[in-house]
MIKE-863601 format. One record per residue: residue in three letters; z, x, y of N, C-alpha, C in turn. Coordinates in steps of 0.02 Angstrom, whole numbers, padded with zeros to 5 digits, always signed. Example, Ala and Ser with C-alpha at 12.3 -4.5 7.8 and 13.67 -1.06 7.14 Angstrom:
2
Ala+00390+00660-00284+00390+00615-00225+00390+00660-00165
Ser+00354+00642-00112+00357+00684-00053+00394+00645+00002
//
This chain:
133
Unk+02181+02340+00603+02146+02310+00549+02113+02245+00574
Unk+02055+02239+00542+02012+02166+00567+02023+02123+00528
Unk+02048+02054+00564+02059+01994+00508+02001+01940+00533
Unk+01986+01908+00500+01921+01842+00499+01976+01786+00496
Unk+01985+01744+00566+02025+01691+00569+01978+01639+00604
Unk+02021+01585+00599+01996+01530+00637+02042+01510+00737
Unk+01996+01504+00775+02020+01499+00817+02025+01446+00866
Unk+02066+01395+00884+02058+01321+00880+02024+01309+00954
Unk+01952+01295+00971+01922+01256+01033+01949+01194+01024
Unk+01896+01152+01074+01922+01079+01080+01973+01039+01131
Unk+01958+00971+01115+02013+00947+01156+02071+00906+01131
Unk+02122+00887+01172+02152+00874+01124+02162+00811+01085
Unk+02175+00835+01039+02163+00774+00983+02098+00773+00943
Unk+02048+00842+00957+01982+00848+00927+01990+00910+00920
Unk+02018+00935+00871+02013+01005+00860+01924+01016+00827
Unk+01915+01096+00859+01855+01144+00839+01890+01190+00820
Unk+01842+01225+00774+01869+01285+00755+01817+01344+00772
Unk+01824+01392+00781+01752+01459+00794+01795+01505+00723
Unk+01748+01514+00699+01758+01569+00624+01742+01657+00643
Unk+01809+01693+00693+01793+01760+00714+01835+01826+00674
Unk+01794+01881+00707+01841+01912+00679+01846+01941+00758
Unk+01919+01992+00736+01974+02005+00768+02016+02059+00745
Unk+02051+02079+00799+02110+02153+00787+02168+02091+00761
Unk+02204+02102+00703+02244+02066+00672+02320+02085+00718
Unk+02339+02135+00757+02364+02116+00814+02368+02066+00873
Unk+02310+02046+00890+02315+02010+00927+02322+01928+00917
Unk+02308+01870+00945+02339+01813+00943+02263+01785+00937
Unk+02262+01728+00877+02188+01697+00909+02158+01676+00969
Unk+02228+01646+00997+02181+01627+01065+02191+01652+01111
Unk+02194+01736+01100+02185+01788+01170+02110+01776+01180
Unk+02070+01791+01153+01995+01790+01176+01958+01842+01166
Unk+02008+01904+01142+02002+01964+01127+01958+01956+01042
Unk+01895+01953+01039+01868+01933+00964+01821+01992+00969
Unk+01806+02020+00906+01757+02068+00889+01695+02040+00897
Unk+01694+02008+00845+01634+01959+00836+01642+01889+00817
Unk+01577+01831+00826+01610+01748+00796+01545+01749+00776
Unk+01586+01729+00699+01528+01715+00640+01511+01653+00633
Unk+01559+01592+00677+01523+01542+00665+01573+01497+00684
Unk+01570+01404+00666+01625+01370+00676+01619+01320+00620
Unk+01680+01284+00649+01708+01239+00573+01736+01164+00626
Unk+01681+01125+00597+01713+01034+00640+01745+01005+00568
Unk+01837+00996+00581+01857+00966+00542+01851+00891+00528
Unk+01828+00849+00584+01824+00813+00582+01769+00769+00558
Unk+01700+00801+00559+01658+00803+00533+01617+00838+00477
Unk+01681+00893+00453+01667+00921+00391+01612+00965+00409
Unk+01586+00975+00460+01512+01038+00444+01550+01123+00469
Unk+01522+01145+00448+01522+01227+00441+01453+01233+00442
Unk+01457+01305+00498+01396+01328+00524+01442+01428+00512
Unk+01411+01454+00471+01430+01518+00477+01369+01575+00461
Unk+01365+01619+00491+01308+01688+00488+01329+01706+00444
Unk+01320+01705+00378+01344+01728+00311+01342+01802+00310
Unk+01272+01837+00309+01257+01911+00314+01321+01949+00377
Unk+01324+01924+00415+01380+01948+00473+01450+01955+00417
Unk+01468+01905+00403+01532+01863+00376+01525+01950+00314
Unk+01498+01929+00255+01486+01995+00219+01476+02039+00218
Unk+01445+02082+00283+01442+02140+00311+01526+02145+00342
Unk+01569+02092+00371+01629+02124+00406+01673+02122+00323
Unk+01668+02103+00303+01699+02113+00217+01704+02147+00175
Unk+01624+02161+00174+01618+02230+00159+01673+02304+00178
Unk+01659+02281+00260+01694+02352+00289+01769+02348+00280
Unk+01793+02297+00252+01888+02289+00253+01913+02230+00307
Unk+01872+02168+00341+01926+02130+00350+01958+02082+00318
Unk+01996+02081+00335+02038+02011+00302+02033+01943+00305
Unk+02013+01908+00282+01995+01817+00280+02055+01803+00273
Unk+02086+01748+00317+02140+01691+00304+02130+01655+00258
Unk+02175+01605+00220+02179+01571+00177+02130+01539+00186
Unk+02120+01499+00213+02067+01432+00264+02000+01466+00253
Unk+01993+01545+00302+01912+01566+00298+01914+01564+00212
Unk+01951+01599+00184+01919+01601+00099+01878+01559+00076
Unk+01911+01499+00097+01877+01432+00042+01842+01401+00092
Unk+01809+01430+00157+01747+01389+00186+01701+01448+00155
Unk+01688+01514+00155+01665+01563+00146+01650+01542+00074
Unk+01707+01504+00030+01661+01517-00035+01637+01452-00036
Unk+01656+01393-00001+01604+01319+00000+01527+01338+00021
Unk+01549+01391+00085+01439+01412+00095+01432+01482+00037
Unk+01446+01465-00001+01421+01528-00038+01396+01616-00044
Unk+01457+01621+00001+01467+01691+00035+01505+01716-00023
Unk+01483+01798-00050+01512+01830-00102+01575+01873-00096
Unk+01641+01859-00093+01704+01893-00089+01703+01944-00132
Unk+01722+01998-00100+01724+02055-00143+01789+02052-00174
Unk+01808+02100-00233+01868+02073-00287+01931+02100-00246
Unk+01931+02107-00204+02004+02136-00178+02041+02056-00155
Unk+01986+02022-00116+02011+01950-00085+02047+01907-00133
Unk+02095+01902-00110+02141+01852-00153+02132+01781-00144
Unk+02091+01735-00190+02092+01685-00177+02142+01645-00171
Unk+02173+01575-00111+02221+01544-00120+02235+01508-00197
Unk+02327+01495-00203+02307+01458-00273+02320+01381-00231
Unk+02312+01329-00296+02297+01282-00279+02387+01248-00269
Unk+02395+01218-00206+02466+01198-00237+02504+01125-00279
Unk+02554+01145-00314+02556+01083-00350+02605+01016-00295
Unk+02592+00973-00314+02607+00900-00278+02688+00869-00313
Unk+02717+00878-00322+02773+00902-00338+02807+00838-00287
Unk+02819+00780-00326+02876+00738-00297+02929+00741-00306
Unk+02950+00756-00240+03056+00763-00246+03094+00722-00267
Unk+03082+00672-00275+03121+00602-00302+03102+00564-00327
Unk+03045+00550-00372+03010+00507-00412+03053+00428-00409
Unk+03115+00444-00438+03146+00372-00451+03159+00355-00381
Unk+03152+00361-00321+03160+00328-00253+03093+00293-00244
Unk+03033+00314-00270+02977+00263-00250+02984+00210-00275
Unk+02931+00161-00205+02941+00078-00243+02912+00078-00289
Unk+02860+00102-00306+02816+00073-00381+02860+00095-00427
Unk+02917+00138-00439+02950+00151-00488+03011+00116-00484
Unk+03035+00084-00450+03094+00040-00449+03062-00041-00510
Unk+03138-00053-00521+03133-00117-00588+03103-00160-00504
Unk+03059-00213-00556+03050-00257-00526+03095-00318-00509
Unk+03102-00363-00466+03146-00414-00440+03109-00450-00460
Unk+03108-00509-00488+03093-00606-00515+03133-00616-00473
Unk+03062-00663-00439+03070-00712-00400+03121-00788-00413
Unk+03177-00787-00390+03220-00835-00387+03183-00908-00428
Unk+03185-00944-00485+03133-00986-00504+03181-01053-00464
Unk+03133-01095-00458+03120-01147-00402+03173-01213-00417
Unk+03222-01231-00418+03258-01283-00441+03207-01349-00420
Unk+03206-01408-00462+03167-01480-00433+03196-01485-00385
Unk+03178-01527-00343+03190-01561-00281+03221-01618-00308
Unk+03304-01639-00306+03330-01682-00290+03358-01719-00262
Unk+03354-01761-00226+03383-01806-00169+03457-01783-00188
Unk+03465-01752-00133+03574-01765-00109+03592-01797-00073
Unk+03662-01819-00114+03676-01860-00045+03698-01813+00014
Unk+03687-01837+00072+03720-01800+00141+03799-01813+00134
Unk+03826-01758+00137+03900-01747+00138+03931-01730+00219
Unk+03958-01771+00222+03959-01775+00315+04014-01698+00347
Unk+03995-01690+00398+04002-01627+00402+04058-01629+00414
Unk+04119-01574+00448+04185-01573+00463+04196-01621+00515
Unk+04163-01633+00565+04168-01662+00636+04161-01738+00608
Unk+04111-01757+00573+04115-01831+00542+04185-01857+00498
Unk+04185-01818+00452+04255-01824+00402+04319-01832+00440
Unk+04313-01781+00479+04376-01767+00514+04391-01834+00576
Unk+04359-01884+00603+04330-01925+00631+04346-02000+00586
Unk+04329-02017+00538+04349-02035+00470+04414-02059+00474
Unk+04448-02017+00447+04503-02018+00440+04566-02027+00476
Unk+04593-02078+00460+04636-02126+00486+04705-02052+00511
Unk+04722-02049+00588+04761-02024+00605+04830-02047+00609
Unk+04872-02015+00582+04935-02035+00586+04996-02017+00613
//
């Protein structure tokens, strides 16, 4: 069976992507590709894909990955009704009451005046002081 995946060029730390299709046996980056309909720069957001190619292999039964779906339907390529679009997932915080913005707030210690003390002499002075007997 032919699947339409993405297959990662680049170097590292700059991923490319090439948008091919492929025997869904094999591994993307055997090299083993039917055809490449196009590529995807994540980093720069552009998509470049042969749409008519892309819909002609769709036509015939391959399979789009999650990922091809929703570049395929950003360039306005027509999925036939079998393709299951991804759903969207929910954001779902595990512990709400552990974040800081949700913790009580702390007041700031308020500021006592500044009043002259007297210096209270330390152990070594006192102790010094005082008459030994």
């Amino acid at each position: 069976m032919l699947s339409i995946r993405m297959q990662r060029r680049g170097r590292k730390g700059h991923a490319m992507f090439r948008v091919v299709v492929q025997d869904s046996r094999f591994a993307p980056t055997s090299g083993r590709s039917v055809a490449e309909l196009g590529s995807y720069d994540p980093h720069a957001k552009t998509v470049s894909l042969d749409k008519e190619k892309a819909a002609t292999y769709l036509k015939n039964g391959a399979q789009p990955s999650d990922r091809v779906i929703r570049l395929l339907q950003s360039e306005g390529v027509e999925l036939p009704k079998w393709v299951k679009t991804p759903t969207q997932k929910s954001n779902n915080i595990r512990n709400p009451e552990k974040l800081r913005k949700n913790q009580p707030k702390e007041e700031a210690p308020a500021e006592e005046p500044a009043e002259p003390k007297a210096e209270e002499p330390t152990e070594a002075e006192a102790s010094a002081e005082e008459p030994k007997a």
